[in-house]
C-alpha positions in Angstrom: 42.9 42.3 -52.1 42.6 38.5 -53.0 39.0 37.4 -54.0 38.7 34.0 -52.3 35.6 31.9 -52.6 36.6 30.4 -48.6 33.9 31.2 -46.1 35.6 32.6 -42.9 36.0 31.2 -39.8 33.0 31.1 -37.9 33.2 33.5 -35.0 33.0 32.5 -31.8 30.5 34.8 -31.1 28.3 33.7 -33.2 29.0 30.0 -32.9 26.0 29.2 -30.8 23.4 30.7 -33.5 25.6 28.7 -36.2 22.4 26.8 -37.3 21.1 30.2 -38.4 23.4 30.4 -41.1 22.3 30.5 -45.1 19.4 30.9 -46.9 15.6 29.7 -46.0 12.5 29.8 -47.9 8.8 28.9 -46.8 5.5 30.4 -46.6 3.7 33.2 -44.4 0.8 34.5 -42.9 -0.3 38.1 -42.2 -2.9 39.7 -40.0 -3.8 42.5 -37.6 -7.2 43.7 -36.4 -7.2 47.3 -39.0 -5.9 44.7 -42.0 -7.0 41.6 -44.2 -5.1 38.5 -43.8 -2.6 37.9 -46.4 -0.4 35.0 -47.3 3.1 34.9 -48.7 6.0 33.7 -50.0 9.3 34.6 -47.8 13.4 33.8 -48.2 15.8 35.1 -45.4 19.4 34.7 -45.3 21.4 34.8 -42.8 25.6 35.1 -43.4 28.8 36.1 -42.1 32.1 38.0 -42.5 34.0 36.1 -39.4 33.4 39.2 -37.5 30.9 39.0 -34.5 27.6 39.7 -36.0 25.2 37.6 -38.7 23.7 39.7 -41.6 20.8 39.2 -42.1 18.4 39.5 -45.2 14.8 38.9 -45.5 12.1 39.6 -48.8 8.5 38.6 -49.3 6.4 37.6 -52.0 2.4 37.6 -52.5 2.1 33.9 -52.4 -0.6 33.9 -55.3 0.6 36.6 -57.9 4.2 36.3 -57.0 4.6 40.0 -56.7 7.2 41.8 -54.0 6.0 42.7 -51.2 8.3 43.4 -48.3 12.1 43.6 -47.8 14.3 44.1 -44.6 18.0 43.6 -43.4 19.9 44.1 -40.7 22.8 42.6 -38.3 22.2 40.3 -35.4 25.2 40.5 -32.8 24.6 37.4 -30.5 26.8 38.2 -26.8 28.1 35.7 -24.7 26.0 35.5 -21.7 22.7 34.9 -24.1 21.7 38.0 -24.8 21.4 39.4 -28.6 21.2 43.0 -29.8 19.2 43.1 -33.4 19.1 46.0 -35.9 16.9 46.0 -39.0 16.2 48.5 -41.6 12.5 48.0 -43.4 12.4 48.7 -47.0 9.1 50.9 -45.3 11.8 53.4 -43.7 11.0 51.6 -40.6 14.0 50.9 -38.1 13.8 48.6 -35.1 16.6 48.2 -32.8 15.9 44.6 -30.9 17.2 43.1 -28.1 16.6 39.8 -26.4 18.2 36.5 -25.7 19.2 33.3 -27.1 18.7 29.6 -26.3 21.4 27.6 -28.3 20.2 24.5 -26.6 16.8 25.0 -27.3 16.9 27.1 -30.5 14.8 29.7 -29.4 15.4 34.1 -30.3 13.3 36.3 -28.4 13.7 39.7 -29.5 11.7 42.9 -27.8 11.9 46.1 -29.8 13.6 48.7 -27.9 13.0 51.8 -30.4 10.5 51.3 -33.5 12.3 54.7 -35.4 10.5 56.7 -37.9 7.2 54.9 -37.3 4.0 57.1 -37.2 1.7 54.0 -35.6 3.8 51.4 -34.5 4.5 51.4 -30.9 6.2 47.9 -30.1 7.8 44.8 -32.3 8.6 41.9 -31.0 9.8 38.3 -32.4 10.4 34.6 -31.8 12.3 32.7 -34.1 12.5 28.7 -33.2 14.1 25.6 -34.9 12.3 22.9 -34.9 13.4 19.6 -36.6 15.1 21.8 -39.2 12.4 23.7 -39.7 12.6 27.5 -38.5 9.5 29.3 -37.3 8.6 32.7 -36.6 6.2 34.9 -35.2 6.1 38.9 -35.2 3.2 40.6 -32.5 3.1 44.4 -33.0 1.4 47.0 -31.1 0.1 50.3 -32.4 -1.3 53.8 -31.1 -5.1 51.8 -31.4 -3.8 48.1 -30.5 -2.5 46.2 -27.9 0.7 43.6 -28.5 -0.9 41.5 -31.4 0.0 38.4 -33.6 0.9 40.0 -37.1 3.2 37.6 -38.9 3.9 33.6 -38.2 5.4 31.8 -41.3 7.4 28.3 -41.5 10.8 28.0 -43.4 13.2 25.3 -45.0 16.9 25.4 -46.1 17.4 26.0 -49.4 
């Protein structure tokens, strides 16, 4: 097979979440009432194959020492009607299967976990993810056996 260094065609599928595509880098902010705050450093990419999905990529840093601290990835496959279905692997052995829907006007993800696998505490994930002025924001509220849907991560990112 020909090694070519062309990206693909953009599928029309995922088209409308275009502006997700390539890499961004920014800083975070961690919390939840049975933790300590915590900031960090965090780069996600996002790519694509020309098939209907966007692989996705995401790793985090302590923001002072520098030293890893999280990794995920997964596929987003956004659907016509404005609904998206999200899977993502946690380097904790975590799974989350998402689901949601899409703005492409407005920007906007809203994902709502439908199964949190392999979790002993963790009940419920959900996320946002907005563009704003080409800057892309996030926030992650999780619930657990002791806690109520709670803020746990919000961080701000730029294109690299």
């Amino acid at each position: 097979m020909e090694d070519t260094t062309e990206s693909p065609a953009i599928h029309p599928a995922i088209a409308p979440l275009s502006y997700l595509l390539g890499t961004w880098r920014g800083q975070g902010e961690g919390g939840f009432p049975t933790i300590n705050s915590f900031s960090y450093v965090e780069q996600l990419h996002f790519s694509h194959s020309g098939k209907p999905f966007i692989a996705y990529t995401q790793k985090t840093w302590k923001l002072n020492s520098g030293e890893p601290m999280h990794a995920e990835s997964g596929f987003w496959r956004p659907k016509p009607d404005g609904t998206i279905e999200v899977v993502i692997s946690q380097s904790t052995g975590l799974v989350e299967v998402q689901k949601g829907t899409y703005s492409a006007e407005e920007k906007v993800i809203k994902l709502q976990s439908e199964l949190v696998g392999n979790a002993s505490k963790v009940r419920e994930i959900t996320r946002v993810f907005k563009l704003v002025d080409e800057e892309l924001f996030y926030e992650v509220k999780m619930a657990t056996n002791l806690t109520s849907l709670q803020p746990h991560l919000k961080a701000s990112l730029q294109r690299i």
